[in-house]
C-alpha positions in Angstrom: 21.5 8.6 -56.9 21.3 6.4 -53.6 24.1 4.0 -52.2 23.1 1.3 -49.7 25.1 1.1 -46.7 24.3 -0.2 -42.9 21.8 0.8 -40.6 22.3 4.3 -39.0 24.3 3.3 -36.1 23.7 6.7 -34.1 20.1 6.0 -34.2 20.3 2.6 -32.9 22.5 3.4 -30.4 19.7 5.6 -29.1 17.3 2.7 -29.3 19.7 0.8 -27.2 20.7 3.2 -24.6 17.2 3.8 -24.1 15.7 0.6 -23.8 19.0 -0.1 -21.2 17.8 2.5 -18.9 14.0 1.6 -19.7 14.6 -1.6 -18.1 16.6 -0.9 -15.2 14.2 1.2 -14.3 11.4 -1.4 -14.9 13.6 -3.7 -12.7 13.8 -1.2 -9.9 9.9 0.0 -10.0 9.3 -4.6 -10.3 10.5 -4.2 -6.6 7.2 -3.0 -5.0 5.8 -6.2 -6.8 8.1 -8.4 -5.0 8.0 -6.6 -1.7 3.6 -7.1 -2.0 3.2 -10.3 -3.8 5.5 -12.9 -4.2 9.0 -13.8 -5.8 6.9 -15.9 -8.4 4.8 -13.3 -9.7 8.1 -11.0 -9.4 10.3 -13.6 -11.8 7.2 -13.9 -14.6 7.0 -10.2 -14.6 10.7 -9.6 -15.2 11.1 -12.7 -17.6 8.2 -11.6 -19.9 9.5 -8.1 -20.2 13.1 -8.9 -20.8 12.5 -11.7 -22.8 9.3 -11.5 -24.7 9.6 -7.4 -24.7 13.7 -7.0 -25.2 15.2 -10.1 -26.4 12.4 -10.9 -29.0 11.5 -7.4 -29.8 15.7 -7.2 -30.3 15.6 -10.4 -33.0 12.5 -8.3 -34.4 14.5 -5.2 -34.8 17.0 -7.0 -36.5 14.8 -9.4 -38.8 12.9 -6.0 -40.0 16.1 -4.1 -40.7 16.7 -6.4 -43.5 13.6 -6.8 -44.8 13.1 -4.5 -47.7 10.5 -1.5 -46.2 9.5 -1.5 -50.1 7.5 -4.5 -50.0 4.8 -2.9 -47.0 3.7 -0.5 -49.4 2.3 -3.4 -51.6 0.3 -5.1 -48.5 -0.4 -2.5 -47.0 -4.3 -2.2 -47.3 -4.2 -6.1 -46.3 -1.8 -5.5 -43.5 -4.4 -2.4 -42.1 -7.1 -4.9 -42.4 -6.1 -7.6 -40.9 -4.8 -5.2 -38.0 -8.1 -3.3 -37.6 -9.7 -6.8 -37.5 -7.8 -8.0 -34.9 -8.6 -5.1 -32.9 -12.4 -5.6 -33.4 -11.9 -8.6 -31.4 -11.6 -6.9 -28.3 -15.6 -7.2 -28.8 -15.7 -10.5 -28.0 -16.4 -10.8 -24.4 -14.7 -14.4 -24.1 -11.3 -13.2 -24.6 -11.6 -9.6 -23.6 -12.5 -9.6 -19.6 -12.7 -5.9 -18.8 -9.4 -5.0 -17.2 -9.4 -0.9 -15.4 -12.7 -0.5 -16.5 -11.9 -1.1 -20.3 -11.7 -4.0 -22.9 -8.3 -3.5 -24.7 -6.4 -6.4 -24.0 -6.9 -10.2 -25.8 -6.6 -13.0 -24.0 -6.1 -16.3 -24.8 -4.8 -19.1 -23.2 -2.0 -18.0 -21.4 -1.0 -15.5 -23.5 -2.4 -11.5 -23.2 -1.4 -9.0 -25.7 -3.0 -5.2 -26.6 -3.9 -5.0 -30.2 -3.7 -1.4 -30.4 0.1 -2.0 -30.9 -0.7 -3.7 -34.2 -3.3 -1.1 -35.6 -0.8 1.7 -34.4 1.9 -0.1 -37.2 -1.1 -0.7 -40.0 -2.2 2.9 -39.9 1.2 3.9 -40.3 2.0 1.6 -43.0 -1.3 2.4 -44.8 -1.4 5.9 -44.0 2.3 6.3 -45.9 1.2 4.1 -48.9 -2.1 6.5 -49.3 -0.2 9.6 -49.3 3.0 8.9 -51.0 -0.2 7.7 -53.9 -1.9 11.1 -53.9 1.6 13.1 -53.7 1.0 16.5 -54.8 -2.7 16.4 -54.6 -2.9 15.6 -51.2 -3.6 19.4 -50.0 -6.9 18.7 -52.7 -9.7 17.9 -49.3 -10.8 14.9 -51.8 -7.5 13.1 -51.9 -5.7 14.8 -48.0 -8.2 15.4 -45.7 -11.6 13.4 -46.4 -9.5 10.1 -46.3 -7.9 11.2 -43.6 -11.4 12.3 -41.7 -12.1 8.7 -42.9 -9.7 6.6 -41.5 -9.2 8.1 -38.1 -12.9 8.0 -37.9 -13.0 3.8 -39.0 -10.5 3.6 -36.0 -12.1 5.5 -33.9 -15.0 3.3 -33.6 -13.4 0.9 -32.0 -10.8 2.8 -29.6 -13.5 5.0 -28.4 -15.6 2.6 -27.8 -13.3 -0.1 -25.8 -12.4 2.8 -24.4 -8.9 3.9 -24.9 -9.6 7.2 -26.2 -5.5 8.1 -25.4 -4.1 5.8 -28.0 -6.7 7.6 -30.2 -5.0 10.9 -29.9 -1.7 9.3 -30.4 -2.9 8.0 -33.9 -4.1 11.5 -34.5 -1.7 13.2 -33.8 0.6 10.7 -36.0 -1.9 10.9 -38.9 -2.0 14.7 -38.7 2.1 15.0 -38.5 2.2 12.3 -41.2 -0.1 14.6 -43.3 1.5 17.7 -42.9 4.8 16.5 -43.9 3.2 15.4 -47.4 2.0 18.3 -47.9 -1.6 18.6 -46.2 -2.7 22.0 -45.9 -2.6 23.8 -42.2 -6.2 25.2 -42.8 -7.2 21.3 -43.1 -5.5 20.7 -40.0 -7.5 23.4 -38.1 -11.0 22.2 -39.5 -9.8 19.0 -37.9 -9.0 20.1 -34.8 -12.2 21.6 -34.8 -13.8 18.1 -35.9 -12.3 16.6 -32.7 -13.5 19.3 -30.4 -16.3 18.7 -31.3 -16.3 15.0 -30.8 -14.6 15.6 -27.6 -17.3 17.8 -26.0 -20.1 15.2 -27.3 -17.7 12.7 -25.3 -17.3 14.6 -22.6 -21.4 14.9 -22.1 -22.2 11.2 -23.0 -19.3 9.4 -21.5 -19.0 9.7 -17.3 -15.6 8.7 -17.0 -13.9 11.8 -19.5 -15.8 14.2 -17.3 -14.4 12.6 -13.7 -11.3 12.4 -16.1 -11.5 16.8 -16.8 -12.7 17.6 -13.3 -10.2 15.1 -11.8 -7.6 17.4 -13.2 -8.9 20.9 -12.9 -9.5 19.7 -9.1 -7.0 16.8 -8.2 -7.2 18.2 -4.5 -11.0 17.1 -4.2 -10.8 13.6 -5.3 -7.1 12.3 -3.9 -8.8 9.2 -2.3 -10.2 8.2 -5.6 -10.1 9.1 -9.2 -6.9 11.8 -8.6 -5.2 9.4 -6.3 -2.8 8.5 -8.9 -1.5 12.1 -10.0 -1.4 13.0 -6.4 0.8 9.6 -5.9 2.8 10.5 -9.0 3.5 14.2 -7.9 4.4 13.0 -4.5 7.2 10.9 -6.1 8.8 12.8 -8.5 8.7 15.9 -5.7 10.6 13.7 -3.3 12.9 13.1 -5.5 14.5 16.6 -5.9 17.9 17.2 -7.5 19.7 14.5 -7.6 16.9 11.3 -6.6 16.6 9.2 -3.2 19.3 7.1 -5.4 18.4 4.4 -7.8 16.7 1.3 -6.2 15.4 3.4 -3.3 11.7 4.8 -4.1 9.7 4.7 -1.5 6.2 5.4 -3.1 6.7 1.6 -5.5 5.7 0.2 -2.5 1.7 0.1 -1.9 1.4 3.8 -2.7 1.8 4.5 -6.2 -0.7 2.5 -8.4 0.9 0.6 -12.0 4.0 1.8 -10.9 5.7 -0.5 -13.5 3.9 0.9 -16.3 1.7 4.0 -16.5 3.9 5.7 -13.4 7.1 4.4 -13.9 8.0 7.8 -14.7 7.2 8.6 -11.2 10.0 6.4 -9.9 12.4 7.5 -12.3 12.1 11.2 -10.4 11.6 10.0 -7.4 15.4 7.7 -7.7 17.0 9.4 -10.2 15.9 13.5 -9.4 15.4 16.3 -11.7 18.6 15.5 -13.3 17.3 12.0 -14.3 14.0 13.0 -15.8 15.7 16.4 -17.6 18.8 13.2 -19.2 15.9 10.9 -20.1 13.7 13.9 -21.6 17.3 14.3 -23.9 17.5 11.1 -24.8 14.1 11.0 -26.6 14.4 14.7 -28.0 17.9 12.9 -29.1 15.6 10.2 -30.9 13.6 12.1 -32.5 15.9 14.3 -34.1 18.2 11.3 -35.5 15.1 9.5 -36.5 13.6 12.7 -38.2 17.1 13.1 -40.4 16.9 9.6 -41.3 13.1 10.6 -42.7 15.0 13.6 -44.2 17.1 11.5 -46.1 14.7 8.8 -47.6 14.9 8.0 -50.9 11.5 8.0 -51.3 8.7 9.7 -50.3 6.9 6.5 -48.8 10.1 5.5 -46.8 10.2 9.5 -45.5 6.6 9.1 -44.0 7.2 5.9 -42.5 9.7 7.0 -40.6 8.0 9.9 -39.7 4.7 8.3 -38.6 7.0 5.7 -36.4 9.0 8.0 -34.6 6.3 10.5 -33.6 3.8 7.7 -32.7 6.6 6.5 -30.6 7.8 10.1 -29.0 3.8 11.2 -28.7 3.3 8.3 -26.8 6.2 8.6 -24.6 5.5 12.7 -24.2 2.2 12.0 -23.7 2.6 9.7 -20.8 4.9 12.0 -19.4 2.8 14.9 -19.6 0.0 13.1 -17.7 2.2 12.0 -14.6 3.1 15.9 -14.2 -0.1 16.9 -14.1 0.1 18.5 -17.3 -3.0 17.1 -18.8 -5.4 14.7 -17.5 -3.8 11.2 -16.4 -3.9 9.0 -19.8 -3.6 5.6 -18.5 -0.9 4.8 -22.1 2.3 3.6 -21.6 6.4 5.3 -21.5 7.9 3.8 -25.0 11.1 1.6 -23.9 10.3 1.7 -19.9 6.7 0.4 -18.9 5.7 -2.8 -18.3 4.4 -4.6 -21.5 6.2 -7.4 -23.2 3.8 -7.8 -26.6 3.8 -3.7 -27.2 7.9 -3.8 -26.9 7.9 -6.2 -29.3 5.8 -4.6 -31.8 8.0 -0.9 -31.2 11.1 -2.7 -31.9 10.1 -4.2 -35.1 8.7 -0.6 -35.9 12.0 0.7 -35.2 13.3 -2.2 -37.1 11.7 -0.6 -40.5 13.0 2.2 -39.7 16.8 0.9 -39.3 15.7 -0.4 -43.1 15.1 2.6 -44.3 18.2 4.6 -43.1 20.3 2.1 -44.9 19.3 4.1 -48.1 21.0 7.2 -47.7 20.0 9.9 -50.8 23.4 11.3 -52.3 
């Protein structure tokens, strides 16, 4: 028996303490812009993430936590499409300029956005819809891990190839958590992992820039003018930072030295203002989100609304961790965006109305 009753307040408390400190934080790194370009530039950057990103993605939140998560599951191979096509687009040259050395964002007329944000929500949706179809034969490799192999492989194609080979790994590892939880055999998991070596090494070999990526990491000492300035930037910021910060407001590394340092690094500036204390409080809040969002998963009344939830949240926390990982050093620098702090008004938007469905689903507590 299930009763309906509002959206899990704990949880969205967690969405908005987060995106609170997210954008302060934006605001303080959006200083280095102003100090090097101009107050113009300055007051478009901090309109289009507070507005287009916050106040839009909030009205999204809200609009998708009262839309029945139910009715995905019906569209949901035309919602995938329709996502994966847009995507494809990035392969027309007119409105993809290269941008970093990759095609990944759509331009046109004024407006920019990066698709991936909409194929991250179709494979989810679709992905759910598939296995809460199969149910108990999804450990069968016919029905679990062939379509799996299948999809991630469709998707592939195109992220590899634009390339943004980190939001890749995010969908994977989403997929693989998504399959696991319905009941996909471990073994499967390993002969995937084994798959994507695999397909990493041939990478590695064929594509230049993932081998300046690996070596740039095993050695970020022998290319600090270039490809490992960033990292070495990055280190130098959170290090200063120490204990406690410099103090919020006061990096010093926003200015000139620390490349993106309103989106890929903005954990940087976080340390470097806000100290180990900071980072270790911030680190909490998203363990904090996780947890609340995997008990609202737990508590679905149905096995479709579980994996939803699932495949949101750790799409949302890989992401995050991911990022975070990559501006310690940890693993080689990913170039993918902190959830709730970097710069990036369309990709807010889309995570809020993600966490929107997710609000839905925690309405229908099992009793």
């Amino acid at each position: 028996m299930s009763k309906n009753q509002g959206v899990d307040k704990i949880f969205l408390f967690s969405i908005l303490v987060l995106l609170a400190i997210g954008f302060t934080m934006f605001f303080s790194a959006s200083m280095g812009i102003l100090a090097t370009t101009n107050s113009a530039q300055f007051s478009s950057i901090i309109f289009k993430q507070g507005f287009f990103g916050i106040v839009l993605g909030l009205v999204a939140c809200f609009v998708f936590s009262k839309i029945n998560y139910k009715i995905f599951k019906k569209y949901a191979l035309y919602i995938f499409c329709v996502s994966f096509f847009i995507t494809a687009l990035t392969f027309i040259h007119r409105i993809t300029p290269i941008v970093n050395g990759a095609r990944r964002w759509i331009f046109i007329g004024g407006f920019s956005f990066q698709p991936v944000a909409l194929l991250n929500i179709g494979f989810i949706i679709y992905w759910a819809t598939w296995l809460s179809f199969v149910k108990d034969k999804v450990s069968q490799i016919k029905y679990g891990l062939l379509p799996l192999l299948g999809i991630l492989a469709l998707i592939g194609c195109i992220l590899v190839k634009q390339p943004d080979n980190a939001s890749f790994l995010v969908i994977c590892l989403t997929g693989v958590t998504m399959f696991l939880v319905a009941g996909g055999k471990f073994k499967d998991v390993c002969i995937l992992g084994l798959v994507g070596i695999v397909c990493l090494t041939i990478l590695a070999f064929t594509q230049p820039y993932i081998m300046s990526r690996i070596h740039t990491f095993i050695n970020p000492a022998d290319n600090s003018l270039t490809s490992g300035y960033q990292v070495q930037q990055s280190l130098i910021a959170i290090g200063s930072g120490e204990f406690f910060g410099r103090g919020l407001g006061q990096s010093i590394q926003k200015y000139k030295f620390l490349p993106v340092a309103t989106s890929d690094a903005i954990f940087s500036i976080l340390g470097e203002e806000l100290g180990f204390v900071g980072c270790i409080a911030v680190l909490g809040l998203f363990l904090f989100f996780v947890f609340r969002g995997l008990r609202i998963a737990v508590k679905a009344p149905d096995t479709f609304g579980g994996l939803l939830v699932v495949g949101i949240v750790i799409l949302i926390t890989a992401q995050s961790f991911i990022n975070i990982a990559s501006t310690l050093g940890i693993i080689p620098f990913s170039g993918i965006p902190l959830a709730f702090f970097s710069q990036g008004g369309t990709s807010m938007l889309v995570m809020l109305a993600m966490l929107g469905i997710v609000l839905n689903v925690s309405k229908s507590v099992k009793i």
